[in-house]
N, C-alpha and C positions, 0 to 999 in steps of 0.2 A: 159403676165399676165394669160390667159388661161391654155398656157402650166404649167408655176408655182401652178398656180389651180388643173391641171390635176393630179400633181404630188402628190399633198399633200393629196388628196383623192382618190387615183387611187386606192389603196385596198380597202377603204369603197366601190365604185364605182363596181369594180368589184366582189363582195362578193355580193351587189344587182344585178348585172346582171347574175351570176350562180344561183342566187336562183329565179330570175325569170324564168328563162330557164327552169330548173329543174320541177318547179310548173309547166310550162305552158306543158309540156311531162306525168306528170303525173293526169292532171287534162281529159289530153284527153286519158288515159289508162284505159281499163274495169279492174276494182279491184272487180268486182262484190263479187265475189265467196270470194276474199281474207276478204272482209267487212261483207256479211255476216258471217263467222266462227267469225269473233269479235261480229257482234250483240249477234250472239247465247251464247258467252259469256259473256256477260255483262246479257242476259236474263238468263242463267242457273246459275250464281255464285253474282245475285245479291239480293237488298233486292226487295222481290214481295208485289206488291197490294195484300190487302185483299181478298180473297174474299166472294161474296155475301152470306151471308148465305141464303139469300130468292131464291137463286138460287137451285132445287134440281130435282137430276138427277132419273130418272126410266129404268131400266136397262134390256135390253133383253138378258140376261147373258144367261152362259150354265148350271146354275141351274134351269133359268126357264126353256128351251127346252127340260131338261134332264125330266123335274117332269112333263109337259105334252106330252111329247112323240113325239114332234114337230121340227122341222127346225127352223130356222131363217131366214125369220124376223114374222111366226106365220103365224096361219092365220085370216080370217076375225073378227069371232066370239069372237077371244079370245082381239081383238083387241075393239069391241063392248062391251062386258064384262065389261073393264078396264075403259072405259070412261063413263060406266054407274057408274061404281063404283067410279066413281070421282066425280060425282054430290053429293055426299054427304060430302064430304071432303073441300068443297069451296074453291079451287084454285083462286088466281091470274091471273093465263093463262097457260095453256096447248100449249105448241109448240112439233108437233108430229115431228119427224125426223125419219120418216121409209118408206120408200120406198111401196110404196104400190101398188108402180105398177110388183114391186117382191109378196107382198101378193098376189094380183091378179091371178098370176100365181100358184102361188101354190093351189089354188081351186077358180077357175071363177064363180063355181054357185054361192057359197054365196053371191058376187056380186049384183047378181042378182033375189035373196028372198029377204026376210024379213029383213037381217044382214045389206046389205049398209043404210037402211032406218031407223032400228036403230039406226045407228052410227050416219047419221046427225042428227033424232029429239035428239039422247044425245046430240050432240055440240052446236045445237040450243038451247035447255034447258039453256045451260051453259052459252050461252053468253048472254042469255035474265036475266043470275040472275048477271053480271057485269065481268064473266071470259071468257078472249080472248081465241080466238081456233085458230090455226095455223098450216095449215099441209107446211112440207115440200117439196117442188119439184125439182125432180132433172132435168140437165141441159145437155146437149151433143151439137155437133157440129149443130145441128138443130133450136135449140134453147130451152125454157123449155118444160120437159115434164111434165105433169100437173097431177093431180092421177086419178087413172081411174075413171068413171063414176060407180056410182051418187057421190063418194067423189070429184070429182074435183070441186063441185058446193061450197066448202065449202070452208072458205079464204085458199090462198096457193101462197108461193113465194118462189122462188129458194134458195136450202140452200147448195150450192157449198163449200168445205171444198178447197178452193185454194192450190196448189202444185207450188213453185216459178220453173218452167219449163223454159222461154225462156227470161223473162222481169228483173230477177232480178239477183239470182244467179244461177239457172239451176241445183241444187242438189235437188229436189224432195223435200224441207223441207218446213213447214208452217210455213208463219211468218206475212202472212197478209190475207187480203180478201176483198170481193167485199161489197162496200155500196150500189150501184148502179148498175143496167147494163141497158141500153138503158133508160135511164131516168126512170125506174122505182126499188124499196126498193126494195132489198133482203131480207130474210129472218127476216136477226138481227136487221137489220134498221125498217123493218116494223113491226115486234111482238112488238119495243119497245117504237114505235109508235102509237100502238092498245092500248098497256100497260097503255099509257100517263105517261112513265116515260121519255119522252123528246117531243121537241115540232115539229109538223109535217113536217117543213122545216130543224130541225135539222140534222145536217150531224157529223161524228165524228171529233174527233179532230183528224188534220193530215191528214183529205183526199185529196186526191192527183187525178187527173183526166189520162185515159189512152185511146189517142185519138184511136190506132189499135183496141180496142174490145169497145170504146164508154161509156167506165164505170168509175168507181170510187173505187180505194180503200183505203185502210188505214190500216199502222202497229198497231195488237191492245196488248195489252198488254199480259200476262200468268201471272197469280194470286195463291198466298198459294206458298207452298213446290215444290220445284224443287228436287221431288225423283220422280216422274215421276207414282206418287198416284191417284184416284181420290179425285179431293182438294176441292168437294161441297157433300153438304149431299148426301146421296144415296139410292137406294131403290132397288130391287129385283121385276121384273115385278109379277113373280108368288107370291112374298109376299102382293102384293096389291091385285091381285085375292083372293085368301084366307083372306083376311081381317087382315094381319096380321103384321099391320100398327098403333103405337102409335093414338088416336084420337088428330085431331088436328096438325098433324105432315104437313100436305100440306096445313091449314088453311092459305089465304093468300102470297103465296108461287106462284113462278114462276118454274114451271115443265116441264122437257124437258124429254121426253121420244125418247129411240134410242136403238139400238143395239151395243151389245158390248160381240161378237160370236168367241170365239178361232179356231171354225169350219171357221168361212169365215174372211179371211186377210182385208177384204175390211173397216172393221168396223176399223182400224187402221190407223196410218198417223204418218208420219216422222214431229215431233216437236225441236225446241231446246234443250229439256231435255231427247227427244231420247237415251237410252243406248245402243239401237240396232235396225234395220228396224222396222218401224211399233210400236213403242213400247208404244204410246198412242192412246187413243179410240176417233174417232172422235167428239165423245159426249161429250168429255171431252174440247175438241180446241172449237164446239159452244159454252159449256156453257160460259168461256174465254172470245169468241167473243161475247156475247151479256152483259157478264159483260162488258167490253168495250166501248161500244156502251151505255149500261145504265150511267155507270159514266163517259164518257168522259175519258177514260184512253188512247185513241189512242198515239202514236209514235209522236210525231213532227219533221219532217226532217229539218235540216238546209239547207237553199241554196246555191248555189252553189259559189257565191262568199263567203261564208262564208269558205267553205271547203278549199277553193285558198288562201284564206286569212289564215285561219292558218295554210296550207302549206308551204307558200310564209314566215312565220312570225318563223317556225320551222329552217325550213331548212336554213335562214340568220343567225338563232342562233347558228346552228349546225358550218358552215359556218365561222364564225364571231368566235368563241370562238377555234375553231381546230385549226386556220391559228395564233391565238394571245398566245396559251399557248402549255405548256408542250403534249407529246405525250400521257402520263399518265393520264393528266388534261384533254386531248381532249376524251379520251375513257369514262372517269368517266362524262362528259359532256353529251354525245352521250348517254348511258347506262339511267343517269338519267333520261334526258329529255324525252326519250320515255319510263319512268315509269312514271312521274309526268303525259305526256301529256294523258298516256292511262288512268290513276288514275282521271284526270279532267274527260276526256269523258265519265268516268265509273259513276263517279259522279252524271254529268247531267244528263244521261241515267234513272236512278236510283231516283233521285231527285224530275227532272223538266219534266224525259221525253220525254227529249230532245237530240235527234242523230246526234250527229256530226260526220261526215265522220273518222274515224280513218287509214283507211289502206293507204290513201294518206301520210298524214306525217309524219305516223310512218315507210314508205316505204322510203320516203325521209329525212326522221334522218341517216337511216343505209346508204342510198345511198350519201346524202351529206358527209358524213364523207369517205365513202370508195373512192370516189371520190379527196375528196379536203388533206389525206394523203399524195398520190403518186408526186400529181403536189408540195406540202408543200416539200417533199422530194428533190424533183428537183432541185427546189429553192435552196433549204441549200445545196443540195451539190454542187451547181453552186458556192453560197459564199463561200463554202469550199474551192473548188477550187482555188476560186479566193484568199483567204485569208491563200493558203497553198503559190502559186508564189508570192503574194506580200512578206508572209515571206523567202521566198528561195532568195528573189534577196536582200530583207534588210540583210539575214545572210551572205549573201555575200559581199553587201557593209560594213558589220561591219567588214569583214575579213581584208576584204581590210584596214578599216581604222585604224585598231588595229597592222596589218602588218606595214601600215605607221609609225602610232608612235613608233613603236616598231624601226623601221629601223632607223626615223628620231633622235631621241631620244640617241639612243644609239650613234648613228655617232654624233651627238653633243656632246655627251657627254667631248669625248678626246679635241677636240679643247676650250670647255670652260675651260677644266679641265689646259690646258696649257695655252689660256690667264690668268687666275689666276694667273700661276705659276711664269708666264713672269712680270708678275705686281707686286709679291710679292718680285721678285728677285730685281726688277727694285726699289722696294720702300726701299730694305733694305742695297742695295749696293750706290743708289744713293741721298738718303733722304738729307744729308747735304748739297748736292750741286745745291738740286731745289728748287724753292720759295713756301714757304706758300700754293700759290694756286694749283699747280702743286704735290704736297704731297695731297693734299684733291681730286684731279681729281684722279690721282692713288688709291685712298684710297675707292673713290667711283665706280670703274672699282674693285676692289674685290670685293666690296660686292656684287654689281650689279651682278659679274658671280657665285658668293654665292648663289645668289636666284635664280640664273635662274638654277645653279644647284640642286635646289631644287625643283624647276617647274618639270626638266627631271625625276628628281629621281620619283616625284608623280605617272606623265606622265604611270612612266614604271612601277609602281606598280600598276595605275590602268588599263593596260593592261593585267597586268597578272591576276587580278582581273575578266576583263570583257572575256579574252579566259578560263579562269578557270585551268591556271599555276601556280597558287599560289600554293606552300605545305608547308604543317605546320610540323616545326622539334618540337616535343618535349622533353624537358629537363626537368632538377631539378633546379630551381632554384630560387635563392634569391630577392624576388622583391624588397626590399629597397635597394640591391646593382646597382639594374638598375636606382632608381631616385635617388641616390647619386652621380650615374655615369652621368645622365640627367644633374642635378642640376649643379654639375660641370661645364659640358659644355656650359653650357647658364651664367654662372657666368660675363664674362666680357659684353655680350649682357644688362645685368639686370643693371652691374654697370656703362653700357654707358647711362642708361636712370633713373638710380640714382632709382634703385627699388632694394627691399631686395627680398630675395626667402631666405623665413622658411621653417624648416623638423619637420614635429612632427610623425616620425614614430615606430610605434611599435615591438615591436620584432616580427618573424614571421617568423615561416618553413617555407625550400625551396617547391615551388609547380612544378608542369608540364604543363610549359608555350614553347611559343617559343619566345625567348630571344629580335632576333633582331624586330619582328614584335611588340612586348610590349614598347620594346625602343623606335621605333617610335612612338606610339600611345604616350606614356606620354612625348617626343621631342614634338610633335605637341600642347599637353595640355600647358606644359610650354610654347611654343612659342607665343602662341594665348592669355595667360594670360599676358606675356610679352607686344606684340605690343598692346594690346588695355588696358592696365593701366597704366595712369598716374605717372606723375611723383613723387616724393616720396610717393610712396606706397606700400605696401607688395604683395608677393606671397605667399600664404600657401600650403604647398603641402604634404597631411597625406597617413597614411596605416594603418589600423586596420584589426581585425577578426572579422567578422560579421556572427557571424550562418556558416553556410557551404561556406560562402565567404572572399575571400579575397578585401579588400574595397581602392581604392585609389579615394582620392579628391585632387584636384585642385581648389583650391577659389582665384578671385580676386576680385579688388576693382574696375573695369574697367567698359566699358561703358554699360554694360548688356543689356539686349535682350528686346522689347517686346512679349506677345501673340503668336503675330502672325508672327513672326520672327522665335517664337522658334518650332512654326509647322514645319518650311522648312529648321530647319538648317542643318538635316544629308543628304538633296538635295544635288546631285552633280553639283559642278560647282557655287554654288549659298553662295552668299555674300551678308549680308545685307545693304541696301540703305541708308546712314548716311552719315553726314560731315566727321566722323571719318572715316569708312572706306576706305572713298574715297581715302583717303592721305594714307593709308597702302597698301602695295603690297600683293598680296597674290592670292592663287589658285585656294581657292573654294573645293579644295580637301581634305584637311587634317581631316577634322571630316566625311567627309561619310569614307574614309579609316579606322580612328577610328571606326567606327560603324561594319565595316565586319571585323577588324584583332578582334574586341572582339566578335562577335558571332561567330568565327571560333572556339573560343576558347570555346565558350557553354557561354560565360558569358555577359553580359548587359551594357549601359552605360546609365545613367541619368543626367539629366541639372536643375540645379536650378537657375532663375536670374530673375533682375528685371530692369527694367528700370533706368541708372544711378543710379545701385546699386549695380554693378558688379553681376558675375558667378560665381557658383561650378558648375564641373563637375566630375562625380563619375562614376567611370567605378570596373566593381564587376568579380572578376574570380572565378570561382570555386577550392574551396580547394581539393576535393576529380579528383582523375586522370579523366579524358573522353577523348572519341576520339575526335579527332577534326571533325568541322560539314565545309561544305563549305555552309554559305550560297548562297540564290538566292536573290540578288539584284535588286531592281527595278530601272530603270534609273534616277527616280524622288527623289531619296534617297541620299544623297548627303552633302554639307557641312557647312559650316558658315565660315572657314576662308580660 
């Protein structure tokens, strides 16, 4: 019972265990690199979050450095300047993003006059009227470096612009960052925390924890136009020194000030919408990231059973549908599914925000298929093989058995042909001198080798039939002279069972038949209307022109057919199941015969009966000349009488 079980799902069976296999190799395969090129594509060609417009950027461009004669990132005073000149503007919160331990460098004294002590009583001003101040600090293998003194008294947390280096995909590109490091807010987490536009323990959506460096990060989103623009309002530092700022334009507003220097590469970073190294401004990836972080825009990764699972759920499909259909059917399979599946995940991505692993199963779409072709291959031509010898030994025993009858057939032929001859001499020379019953025993030893002469004759016609020896002679000629000729000869057969045979035939040009295979065909119509009708009753047997046909019928009054009878009559061999029947002799051959001498001929036969209501049969040849066709016969094609 097992085994019988085994069998009858042994391909469902094993279509689940290649696609578990399959999953289970490529769930433990780094696709890093392969996954992210898809994230990047779903982030650069899809639809983007808004972004903030309260978000706006202040720019250390190379108009400013150009118009006061400066480097980048400035220096102290002009950095005092800007933030005095902010206090009248009522900011939201000021997040500085300039490295100040590079200002520093570039002139220490300021430092250490009058200028650092301005800049804190500005930030203190500021955040005493409700506007956060935040400087930036940067981060190295030490740990934070904090800004030089006296700024460093003033709030400041690391504002690390993450490069995916070692943990993700190792192409240098930004796709995420830190919420956390060592338990305490970075940057974006903690200005948006000052802000109070989330709530102290809030963390973003999708943060994820990374035990090797103790932190926290999360995929955040890219927001506006992916031409690779600044996507938040903007401003020109030197335009704000000058005054030369709409009033009201920073009113409430969240302002990031940074650099963004074609002199130094550093202010740049490899993004998704990257068209070439470096080709966004890091101030552009904070503002981004603290959009982000304000609204909850993070990435949510899917787990990892989730990604197995629709691995595991592709790849049986891929699987599943290659091994059941066409070659054709299996590629258009394959092709779609890993557009529909990329098109879902693009979806969600886009949606819900939600990242489904893509490079596992759309790796495993192309690999299950290139896979399960070659062994599908094997298969079929295992059965070919096997289906090309089992035909080679059946065309062989057909040889044989067609050789038999051929041989058997023929060698009987002469000795029936001479009992007959013996019997006929015997009945004609000696009739007066035997009794009654002895004249009917002779009498029934002719007929008997009548028919069995007629069995041989089948026999050998339909041998020539099944080797494909049959040839068709065409002539000109008269079809009402062949059933006149017919008729004739069934004449004393009709008047021993007291049945008439009418002609109602038409005049009608000689055609291009061949003579003796037609003669047969309408001998066998006749005889079949003969043995199964009743005793006084007629045979009709017409010829008309019918359109491009010549039309012969054959109608009795006999036992006629049902339905489902008349599905299997041109069956070879085959005789229908009746009282009548039984008690008639006959071969089984003579109407599949009929059936191939008339499409040899291009032309048709049809049956019209009904149950104890007799048969027409109408066999149609074409008036106009044609070659002859040899049909291909099916074995199942065959007879009624």
């Amino acid at each position: 019972m097992i085994k019988h079980w085994y069998r009858r799902y042994e391909k469902t069976l094993m279509i689940i265990a290649a696609s578990a296999a399959l999953t289970a190799v490529l769930v433990n395969v780094d696709l890093n690199l392969v996954e992210a090129k898809l994230y990047d594509f779903r982030t650069a060609y899809g639809l983007q979050q808004r972004p903030d417009p309260n978000i706006v950027l202040v720019t250390l461009d190379h108009a400013t450095t150009t118009a006061l004669d400066e480097v980048s990132p400035l220096s102290l005073d002009y950095h005092t300047q800007f933030i005095e000149k902010m206090e009248s503007f009522e900011p939201r919160g000021i997040g500085y993003l300039v490295d100040f331990n590079q200002v520093n460098q570039l002139n220490p004294e300021l430092f250490q006059r009058d200028w650092g002590s301005r800049f804190i009583r500005a930030a203190t001003r500021l955040q005493a009227r409700g506007t956060s101040v935040l400087l930036g600090a940067r981060y190295d293998v030490t740990g934070e470096v904090v800004p030089p003194f006296p700024l460093g008294t003033l709030p400041h947390a690391i504002d690390l612009v993450h490069k995916d280096g070692n943990v993700f995909a190792g192409d240098k590109v930004t796709r995420r960052t830190l919420v956390e490091l060592n338990q305490k807010p970075v940057f974006h987490t903690r200005f948006a925390r000052e802000l109070g536009l989330i709530r102290p323990d809030q963390l973003p959506r999708g943060s994820f924890y990374v035990s090797e460096i103790e932190g926290r990060y999360f995929f955040f989103r890219y927001h506006g136009s992916t031409s690779g623009q600044l996507r938040y309002p903007s401003v020109s530092f030197i335009d704000v020194l000058k005054g030369n700022v709409q009033p009201g334009f920073f009113h409430g507003k969240i302002v990031l000030v940074g650099t963004i220097s074609k002199e130094d590469w550093s202010d740049y970073t490899f993004t998704p919408y990257s068209k070439e190294p470096f080709a966004n401004p890091k101030l552009v990836v904070h503002a981004n990231i603290l959009d982000s972080v304000i609204h909850d825009h993070g990435v949510l990764m899917a787990p990892g059973w989730v990604n197995g699972l629709a691995t595991f759920a592709v790849i049986t499909f891929v699987l599943s549908w290659v091994m059941g259909s066409s070659p054709l059917g299996g590629v258009f399979a394959t092709i779609g599914l890993a557009i529909v599946f990329t098109a879902f995940g693009h979806l969600l991505f886009q949606v819900k925000g939600f990242w489904l692993r893509e490079s596992q199963p759309l790796i495993g779409i192309f690999l299950g298929y290139y896979l399960t072709v070659p062994y599908r291959l094997i298969r079929e031509y295992e059965k070919r093989w096997d289906y090309q010898r089992k035909n080679e030994i059946l065309t062989q025993v057909e040889e044989l058995k067609t050789n038999f009858l051929s041989l058997v057939t023929h060698d009987l032929k002469t000795p029936v042909a001479r009992i007959q001859g013996l019997a006929e001499v015997l009945l004609r020379k000696s009739a007066q001198n035997l009794q009654d019953r002895d004249v009917e025993t002779i009498r029934n030893i002719i007929s008997s080798t009548e028919e069995l002469n007629r069995f041989i004759s089948s026999i050998l016609e339909l041998s020539k039939v099944e080797s494909k020896r049959l040839q068709i002679r065409l002539e000109s000629k008269d079809i009402n002279q062949l059933v006149e000729r017919s008729v004739e000869g069934y004449s004393a057969a009709a008047r021993a069972r007291n049945i008439r045979i009418s002609m109602n035939l038409e005049p009608l040009f000689p055609i291009k038949i061949d003579a003796s295979l037609i003669a047969k065909v309408i001998n066998t119509l006749l005889d079949n209307a003969i043995k199964y009708s009743p005793s006084d009753s007629e045979v009709l047997i017409e010829s008309r022109e019918s359109g491009d046909w010549v039309e012969i019928a054959v109608k009795d009054h006999g036992i006629g057919m049902t339905p489902e009878e008349q599905e299997s009559l041109f069956t070879r061999f085959y005789r229908a199941k009746n009282d009548t029947t039984v008690k008639i002799a006959g071969t089984g051959l003579g109407l599949y015969l009929t059936k191939y001498f008339i499409e040899a001929h291009r032309g048709r036969v049809e049956v019209e009966s009904e149950k104890d209501s007799g048969s027409t049969f109408k066999i149609f040849l074409p008036i106009a000349a044609q070659a002859p066709f040899i049909p291909t016969m099916s074995k199942k094609e065959s007879s009624y009488a």
